[in-house]
PyMOL Python script that loads the backbone (N, CA, C, O; Angstrom):
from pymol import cmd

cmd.read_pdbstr("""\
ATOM      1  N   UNK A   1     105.546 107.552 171.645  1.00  0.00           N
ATOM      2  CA  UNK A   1     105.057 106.230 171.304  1.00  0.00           C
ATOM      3  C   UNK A   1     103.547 106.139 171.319  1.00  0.00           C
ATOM      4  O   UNK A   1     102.961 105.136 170.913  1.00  0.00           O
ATOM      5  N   UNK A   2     102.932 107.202 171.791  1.00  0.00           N
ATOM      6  CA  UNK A   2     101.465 106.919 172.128  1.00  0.00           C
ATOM      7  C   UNK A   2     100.739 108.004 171.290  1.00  0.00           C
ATOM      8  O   UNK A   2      99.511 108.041 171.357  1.00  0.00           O
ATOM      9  N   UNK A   3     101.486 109.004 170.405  1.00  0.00           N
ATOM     10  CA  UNK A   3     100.802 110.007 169.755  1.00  0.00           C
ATOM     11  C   UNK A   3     100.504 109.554 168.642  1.00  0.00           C
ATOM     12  O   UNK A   3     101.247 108.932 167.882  1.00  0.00           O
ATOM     13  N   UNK A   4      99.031 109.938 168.435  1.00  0.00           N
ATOM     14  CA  UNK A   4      98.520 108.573 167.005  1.00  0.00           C
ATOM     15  C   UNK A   4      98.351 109.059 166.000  1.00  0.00           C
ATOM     16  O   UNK A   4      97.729 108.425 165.148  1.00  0.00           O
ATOM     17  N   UNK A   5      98.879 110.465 165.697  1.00  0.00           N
ATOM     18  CA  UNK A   5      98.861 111.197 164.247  1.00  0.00           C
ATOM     19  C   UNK A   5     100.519 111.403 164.212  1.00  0.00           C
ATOM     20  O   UNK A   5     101.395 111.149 165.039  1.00  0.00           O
ATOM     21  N   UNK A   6     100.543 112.015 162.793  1.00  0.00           N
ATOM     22  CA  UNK A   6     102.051 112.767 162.164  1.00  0.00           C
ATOM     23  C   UNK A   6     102.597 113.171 164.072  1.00  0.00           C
ATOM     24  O   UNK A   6     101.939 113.769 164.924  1.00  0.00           O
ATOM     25  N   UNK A   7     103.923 112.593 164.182  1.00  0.00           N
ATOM     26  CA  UNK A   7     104.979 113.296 164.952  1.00  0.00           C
ATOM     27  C   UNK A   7     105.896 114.569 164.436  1.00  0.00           C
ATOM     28  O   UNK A   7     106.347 115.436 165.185  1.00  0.00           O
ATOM     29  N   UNK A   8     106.046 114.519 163.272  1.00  0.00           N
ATOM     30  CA  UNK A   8     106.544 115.103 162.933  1.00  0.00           C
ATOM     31  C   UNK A   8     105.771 116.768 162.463  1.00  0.00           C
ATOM     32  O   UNK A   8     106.459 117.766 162.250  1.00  0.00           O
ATOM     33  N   UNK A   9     104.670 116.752 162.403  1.00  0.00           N
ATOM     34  CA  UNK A   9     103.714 117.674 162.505  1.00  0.00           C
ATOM     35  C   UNK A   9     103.724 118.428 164.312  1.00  0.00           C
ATOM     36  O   UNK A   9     103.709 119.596 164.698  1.00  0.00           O
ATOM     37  N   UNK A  10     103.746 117.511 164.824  1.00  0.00           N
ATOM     38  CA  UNK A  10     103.776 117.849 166.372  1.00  0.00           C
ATOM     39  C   UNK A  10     104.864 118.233 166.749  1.00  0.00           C
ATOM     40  O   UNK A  10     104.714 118.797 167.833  1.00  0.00           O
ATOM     41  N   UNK A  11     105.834 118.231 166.453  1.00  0.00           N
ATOM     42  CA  UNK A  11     106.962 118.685 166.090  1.00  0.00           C
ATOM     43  C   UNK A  11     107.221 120.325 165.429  1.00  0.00           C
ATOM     44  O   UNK A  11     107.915 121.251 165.849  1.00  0.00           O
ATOM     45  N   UNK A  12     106.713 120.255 164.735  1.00  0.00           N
ATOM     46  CA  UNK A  12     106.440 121.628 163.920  1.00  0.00           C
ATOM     47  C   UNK A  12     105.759 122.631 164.606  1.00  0.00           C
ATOM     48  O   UNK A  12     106.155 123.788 164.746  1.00  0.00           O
ATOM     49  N   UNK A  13     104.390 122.000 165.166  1.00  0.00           N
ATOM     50  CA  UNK A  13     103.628 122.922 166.452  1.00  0.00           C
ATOM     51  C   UNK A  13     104.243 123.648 167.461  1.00  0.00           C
ATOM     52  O   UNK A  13     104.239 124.835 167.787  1.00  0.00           O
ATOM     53  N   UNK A  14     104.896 122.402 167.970  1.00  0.00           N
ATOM     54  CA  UNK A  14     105.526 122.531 169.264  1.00  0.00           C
ATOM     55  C   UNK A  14     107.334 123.730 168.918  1.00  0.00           C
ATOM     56  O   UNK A  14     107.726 124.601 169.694  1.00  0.00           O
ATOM     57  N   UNK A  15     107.749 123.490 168.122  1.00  0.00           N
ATOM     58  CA  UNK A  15     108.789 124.383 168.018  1.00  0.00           C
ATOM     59  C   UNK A  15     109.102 125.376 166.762  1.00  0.00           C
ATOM     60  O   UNK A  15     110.119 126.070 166.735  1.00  0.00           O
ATOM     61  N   UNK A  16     108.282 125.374 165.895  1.00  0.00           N
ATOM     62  CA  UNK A  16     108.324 125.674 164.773  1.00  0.00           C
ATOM     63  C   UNK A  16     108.798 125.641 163.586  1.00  0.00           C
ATOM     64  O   UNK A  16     108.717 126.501 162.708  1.00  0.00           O
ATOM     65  N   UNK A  17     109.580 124.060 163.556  1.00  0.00           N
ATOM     66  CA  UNK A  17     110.658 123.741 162.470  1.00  0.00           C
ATOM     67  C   UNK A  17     111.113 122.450 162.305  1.00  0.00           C
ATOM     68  O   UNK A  17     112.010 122.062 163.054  1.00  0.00           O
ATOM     69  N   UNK A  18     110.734 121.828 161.598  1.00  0.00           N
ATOM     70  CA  UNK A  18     111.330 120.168 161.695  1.00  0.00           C
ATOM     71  C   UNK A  18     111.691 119.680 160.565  1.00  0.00           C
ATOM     72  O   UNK A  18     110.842 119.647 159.675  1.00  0.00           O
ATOM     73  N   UNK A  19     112.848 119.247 160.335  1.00  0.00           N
ATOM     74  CA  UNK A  19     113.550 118.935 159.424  1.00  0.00           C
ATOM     75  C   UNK A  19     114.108 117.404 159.307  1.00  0.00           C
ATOM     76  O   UNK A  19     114.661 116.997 160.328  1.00  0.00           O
ATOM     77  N   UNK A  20     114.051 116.628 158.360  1.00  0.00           N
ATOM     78  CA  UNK A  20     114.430 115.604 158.519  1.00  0.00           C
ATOM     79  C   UNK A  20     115.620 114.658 157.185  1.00  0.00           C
ATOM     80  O   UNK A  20     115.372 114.538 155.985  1.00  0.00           O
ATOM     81  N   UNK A  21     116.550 114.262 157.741  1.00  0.00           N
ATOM     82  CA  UNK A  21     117.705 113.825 157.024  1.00  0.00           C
ATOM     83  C   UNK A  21     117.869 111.934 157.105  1.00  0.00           C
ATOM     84  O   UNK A  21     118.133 111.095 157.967  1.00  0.00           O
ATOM     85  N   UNK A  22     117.454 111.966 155.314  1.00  0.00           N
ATOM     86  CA  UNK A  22     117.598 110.526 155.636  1.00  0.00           C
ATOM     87  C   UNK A  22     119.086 110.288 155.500  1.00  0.00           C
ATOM     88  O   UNK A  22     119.838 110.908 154.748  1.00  0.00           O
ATOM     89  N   UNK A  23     119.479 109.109 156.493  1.00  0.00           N
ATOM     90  CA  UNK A  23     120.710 108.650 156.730  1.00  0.00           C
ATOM     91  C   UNK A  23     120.893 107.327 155.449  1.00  0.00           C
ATOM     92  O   UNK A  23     121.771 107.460 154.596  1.00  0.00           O
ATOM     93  N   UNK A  24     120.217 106.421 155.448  1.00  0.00           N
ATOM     94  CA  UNK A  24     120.229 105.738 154.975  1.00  0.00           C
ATOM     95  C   UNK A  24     119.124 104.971 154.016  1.00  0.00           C
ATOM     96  O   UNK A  24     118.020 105.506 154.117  1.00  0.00           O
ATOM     97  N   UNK A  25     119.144 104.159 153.359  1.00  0.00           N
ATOM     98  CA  UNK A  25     117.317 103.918 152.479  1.00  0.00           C
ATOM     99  C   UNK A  25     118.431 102.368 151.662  1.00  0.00           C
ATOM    100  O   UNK A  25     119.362 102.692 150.925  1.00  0.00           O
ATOM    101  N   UNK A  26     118.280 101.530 151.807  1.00  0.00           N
ATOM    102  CA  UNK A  26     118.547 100.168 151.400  1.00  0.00           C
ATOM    103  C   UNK A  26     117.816  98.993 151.370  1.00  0.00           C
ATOM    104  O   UNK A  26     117.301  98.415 152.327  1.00  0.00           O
ATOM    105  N   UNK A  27     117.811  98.729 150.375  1.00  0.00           N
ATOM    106  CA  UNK A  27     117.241  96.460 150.255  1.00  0.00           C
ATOM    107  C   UNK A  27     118.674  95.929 150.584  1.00  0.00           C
ATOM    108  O   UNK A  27     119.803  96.036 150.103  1.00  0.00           O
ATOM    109  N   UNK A  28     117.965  95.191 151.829  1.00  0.00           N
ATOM    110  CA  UNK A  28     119.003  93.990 152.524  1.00  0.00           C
ATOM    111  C   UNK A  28     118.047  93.054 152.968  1.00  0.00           C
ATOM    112  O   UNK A  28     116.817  93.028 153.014  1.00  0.00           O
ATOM    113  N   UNK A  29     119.188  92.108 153.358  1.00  0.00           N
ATOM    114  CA  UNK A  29     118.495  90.836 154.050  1.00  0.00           C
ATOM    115  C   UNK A  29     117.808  91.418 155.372  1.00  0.00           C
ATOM    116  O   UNK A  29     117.992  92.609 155.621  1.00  0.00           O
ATOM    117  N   UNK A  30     117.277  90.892 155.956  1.00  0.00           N
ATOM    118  CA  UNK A  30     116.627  91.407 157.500  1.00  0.00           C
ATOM    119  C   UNK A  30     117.711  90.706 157.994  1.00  0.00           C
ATOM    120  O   UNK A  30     118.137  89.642 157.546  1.00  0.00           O
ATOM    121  N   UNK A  31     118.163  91.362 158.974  1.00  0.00           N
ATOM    122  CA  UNK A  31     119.172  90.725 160.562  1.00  0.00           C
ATOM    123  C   UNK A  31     118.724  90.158 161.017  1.00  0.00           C
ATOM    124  O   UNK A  31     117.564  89.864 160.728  1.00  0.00           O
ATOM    125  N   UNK A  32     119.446  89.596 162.132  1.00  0.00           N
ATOM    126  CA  UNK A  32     118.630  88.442 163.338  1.00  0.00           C
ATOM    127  C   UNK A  32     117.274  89.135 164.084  1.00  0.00           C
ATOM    128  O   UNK A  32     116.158  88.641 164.245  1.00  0.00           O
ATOM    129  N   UNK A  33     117.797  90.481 164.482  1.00  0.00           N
ATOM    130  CA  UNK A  33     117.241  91.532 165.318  1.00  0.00           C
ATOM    131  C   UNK A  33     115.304  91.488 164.343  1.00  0.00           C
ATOM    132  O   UNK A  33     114.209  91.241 164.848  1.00  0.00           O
ATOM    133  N   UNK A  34     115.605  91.786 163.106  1.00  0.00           N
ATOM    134  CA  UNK A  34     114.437  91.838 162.404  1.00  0.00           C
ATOM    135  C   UNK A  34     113.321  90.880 162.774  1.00  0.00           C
ATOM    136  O   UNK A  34     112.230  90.969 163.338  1.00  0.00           O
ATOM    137  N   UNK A  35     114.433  89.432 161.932  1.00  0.00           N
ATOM    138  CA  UNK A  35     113.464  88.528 162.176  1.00  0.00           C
ATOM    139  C   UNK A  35     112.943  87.878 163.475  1.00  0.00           C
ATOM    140  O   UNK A  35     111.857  87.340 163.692  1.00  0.00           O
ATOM    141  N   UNK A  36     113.693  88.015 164.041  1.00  0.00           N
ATOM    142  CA  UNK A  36     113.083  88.171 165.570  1.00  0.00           C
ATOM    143  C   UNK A  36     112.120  88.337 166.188  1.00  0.00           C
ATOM    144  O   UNK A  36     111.088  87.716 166.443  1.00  0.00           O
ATOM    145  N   UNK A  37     112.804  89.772 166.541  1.00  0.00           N
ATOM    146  CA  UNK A  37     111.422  90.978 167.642  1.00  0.00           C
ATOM    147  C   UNK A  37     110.344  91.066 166.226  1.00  0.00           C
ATOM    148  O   UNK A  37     109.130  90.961 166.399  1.00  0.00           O
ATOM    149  N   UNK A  38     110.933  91.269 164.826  1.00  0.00           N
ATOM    150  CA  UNK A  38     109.447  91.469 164.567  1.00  0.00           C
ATOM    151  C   UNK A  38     108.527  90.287 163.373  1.00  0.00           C
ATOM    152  O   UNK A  38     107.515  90.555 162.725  1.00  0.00           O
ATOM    153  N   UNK A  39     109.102  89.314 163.396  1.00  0.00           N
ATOM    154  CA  UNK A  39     109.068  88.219 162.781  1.00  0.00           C
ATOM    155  C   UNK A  39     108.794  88.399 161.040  1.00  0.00           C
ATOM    156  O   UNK A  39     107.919  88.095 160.229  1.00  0.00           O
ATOM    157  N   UNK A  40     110.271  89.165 161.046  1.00  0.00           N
ATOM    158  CA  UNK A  40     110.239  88.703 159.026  1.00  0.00           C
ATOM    159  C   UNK A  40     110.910  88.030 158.520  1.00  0.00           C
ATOM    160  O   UNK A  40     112.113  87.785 158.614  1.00  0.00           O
ATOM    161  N   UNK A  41     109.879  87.578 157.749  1.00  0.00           N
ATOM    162  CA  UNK A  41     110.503  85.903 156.419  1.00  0.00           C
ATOM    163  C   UNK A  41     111.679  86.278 156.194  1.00  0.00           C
ATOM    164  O   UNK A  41     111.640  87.507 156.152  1.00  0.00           O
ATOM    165  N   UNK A  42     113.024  85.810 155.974  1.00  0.00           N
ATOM    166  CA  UNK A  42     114.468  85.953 155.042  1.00  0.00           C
ATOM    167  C   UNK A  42     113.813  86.539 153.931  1.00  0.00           C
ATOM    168  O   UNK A  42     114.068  85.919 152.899  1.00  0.00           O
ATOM    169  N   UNK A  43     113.072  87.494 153.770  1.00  0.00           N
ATOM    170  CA  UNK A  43     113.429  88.037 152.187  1.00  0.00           C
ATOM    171  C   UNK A  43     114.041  89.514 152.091  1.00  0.00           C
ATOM    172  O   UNK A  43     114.534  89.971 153.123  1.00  0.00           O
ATOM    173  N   UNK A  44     114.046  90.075 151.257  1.00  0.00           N
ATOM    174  CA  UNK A  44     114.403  91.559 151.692  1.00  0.00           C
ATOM    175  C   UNK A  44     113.820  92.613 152.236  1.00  0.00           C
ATOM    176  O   UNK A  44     112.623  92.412 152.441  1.00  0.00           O
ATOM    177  N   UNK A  45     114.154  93.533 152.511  1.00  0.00           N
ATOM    178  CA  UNK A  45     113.415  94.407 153.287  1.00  0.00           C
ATOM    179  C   UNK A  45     114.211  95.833 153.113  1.00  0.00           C
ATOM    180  O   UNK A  45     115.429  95.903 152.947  1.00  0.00           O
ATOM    181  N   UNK A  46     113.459  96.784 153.169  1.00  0.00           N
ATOM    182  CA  UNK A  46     114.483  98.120 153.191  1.00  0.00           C
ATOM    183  C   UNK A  46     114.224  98.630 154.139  1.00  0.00           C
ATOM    184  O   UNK A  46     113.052  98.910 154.387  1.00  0.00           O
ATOM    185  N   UNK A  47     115.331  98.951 155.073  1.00  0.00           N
ATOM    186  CA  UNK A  47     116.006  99.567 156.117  1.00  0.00           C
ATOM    187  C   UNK A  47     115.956 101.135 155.611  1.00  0.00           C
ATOM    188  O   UNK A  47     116.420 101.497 154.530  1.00  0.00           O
ATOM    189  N   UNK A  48     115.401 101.895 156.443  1.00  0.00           N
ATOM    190  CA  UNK A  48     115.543 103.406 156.383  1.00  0.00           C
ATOM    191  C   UNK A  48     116.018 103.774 157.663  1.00  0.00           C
ATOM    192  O   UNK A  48     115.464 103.253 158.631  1.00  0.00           O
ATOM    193  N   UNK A  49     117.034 104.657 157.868  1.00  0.00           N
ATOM    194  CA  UNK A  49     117.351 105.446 159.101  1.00  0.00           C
ATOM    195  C   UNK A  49     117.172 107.119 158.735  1.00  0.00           C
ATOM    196  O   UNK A  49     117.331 107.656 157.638  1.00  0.00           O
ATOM    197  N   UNK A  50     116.937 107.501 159.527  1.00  0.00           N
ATOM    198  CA  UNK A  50     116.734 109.031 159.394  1.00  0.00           C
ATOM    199  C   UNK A  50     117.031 109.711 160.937  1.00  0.00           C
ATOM    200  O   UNK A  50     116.932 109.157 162.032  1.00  0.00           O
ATOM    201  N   UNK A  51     117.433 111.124 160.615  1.00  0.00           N
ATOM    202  CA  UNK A  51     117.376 111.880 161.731  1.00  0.00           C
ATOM    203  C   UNK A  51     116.566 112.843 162.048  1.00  0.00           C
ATOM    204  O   UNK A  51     117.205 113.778 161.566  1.00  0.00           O
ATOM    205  N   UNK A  52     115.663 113.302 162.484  1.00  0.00           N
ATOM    206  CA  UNK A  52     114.675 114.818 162.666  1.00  0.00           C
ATOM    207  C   UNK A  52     115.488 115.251 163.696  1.00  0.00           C
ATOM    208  O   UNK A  52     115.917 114.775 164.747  1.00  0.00           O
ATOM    209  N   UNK A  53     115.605 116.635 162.886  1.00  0.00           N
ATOM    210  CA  UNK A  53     115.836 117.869 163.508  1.00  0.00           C
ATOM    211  C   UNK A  53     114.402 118.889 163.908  1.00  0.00           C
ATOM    212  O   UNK A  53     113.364 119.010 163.258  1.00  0.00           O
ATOM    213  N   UNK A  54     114.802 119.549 165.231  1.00  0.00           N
ATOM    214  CA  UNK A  54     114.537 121.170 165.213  1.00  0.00           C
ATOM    215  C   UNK A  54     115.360 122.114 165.562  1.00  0.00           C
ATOM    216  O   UNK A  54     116.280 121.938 166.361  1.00  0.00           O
ATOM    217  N   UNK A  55     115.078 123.292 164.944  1.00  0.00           N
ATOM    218  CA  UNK A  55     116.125 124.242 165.407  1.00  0.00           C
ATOM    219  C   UNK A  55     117.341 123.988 165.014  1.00  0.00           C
ATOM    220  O   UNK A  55     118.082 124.909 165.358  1.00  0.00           O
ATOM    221  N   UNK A  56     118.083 122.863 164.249  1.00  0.00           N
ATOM    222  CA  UNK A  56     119.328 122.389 163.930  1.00  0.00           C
ATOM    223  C   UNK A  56     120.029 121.253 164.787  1.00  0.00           C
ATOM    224  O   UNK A  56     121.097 120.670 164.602  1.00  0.00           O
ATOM    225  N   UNK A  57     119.021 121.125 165.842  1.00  0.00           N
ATOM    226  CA  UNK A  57     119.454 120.326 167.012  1.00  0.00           C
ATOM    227  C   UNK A  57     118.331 118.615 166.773  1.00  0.00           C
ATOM    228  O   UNK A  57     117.137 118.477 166.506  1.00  0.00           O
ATOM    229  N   UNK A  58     119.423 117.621 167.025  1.00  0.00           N
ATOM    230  CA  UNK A  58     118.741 116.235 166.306  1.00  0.00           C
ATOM    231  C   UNK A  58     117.624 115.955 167.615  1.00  0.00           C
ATOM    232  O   UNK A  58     117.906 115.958 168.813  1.00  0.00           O
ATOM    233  N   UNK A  59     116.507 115.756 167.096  1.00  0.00           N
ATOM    234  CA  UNK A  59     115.464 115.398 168.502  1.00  0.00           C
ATOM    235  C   UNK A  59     115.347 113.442 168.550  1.00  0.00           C
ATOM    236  O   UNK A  59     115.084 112.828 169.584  1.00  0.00           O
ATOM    237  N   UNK A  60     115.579 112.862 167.367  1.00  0.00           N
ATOM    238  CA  UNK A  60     115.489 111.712 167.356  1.00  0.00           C
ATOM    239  C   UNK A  60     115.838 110.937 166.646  1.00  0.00           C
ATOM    240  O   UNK A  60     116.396 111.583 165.759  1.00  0.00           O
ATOM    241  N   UNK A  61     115.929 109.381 166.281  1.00  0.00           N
ATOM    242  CA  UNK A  61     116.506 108.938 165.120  1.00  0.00           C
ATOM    243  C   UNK A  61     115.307 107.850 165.026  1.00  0.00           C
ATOM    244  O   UNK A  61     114.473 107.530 165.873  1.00  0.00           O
ATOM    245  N   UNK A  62     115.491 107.440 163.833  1.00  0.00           N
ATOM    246  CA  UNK A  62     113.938 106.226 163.729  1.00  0.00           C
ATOM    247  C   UNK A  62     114.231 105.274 162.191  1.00  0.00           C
ATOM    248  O   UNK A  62     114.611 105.541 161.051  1.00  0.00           O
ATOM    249  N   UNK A  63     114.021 104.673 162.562  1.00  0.00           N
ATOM    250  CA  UNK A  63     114.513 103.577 161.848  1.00  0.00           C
ATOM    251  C   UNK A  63     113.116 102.266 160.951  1.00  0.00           C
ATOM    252  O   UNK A  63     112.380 101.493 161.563  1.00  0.00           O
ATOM    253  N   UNK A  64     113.152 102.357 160.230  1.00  0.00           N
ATOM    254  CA  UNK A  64     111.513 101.838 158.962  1.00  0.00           C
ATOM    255  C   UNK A  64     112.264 100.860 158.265  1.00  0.00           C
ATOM    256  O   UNK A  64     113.222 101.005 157.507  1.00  0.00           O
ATOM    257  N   UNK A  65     111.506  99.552 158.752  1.00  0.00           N
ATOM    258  CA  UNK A  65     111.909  98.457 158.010  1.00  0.00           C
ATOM    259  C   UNK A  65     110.792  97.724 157.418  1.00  0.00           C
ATOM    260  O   UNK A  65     109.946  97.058 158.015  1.00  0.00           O
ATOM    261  N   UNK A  66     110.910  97.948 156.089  1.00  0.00           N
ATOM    262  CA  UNK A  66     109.863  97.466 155.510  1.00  0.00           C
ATOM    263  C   UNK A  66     109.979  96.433 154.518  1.00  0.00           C
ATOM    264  O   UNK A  66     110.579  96.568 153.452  1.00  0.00           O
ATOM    265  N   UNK A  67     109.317  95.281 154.947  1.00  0.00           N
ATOM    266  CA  UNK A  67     109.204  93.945 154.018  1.00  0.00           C
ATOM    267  C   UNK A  67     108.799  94.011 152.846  1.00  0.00           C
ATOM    268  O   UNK A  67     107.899  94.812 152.596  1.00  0.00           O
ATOM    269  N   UNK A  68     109.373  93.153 151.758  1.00  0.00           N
ATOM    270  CA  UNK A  68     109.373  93.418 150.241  1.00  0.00           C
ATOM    271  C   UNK A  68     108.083  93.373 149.750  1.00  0.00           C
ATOM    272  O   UNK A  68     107.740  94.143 148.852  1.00  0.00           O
ATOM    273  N   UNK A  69     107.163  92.388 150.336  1.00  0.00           N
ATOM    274  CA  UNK A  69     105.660  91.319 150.051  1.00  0.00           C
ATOM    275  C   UNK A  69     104.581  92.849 150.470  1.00  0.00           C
ATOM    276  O   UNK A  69     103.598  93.096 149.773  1.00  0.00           O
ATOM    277  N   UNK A  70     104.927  93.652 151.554  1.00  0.00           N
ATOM    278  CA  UNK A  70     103.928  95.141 150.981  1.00  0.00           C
ATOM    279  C   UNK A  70     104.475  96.079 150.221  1.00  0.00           C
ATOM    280  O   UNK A  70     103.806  97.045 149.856  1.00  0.00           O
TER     281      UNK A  70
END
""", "prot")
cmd.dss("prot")
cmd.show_as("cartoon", "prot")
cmd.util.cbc("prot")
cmd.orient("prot")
């Protein structure tokens, strides 16, 4: 949470291989959860989930929700 360049580069350093699988990539409404914690308008937004791998083994999952208006 506090590393302020590419993770996924640091990733690569640190083990020599990082791979990443998007799960999902959609325009939807934002959920409650969205507009909420991160306060977006009802318009759409696309939801990305993904998994990074190293070594074949999943290190994390991360989730990019991005409002239509950028």
């Amino acid at each position: 949470l506090e590393h302020s360049s590419s993770i996924t580069e640091k990733l690569r350093a640190q083990s020599g291989d990082a791979e990443l699988l998007v799960l999902k990539q959609v325009w939807s409404q934002p959920g409650w959860w969205d507009k909420y914690t991160l306060d977006i308008a009802p318009a759409p937004v696309i939801h990305r989930d993904i998994l990074m791998f190293s070594q074949k083994e999943a290190c994390w999952f991360a989730r990019t929700i991005i409002p239509e208006y950028t």
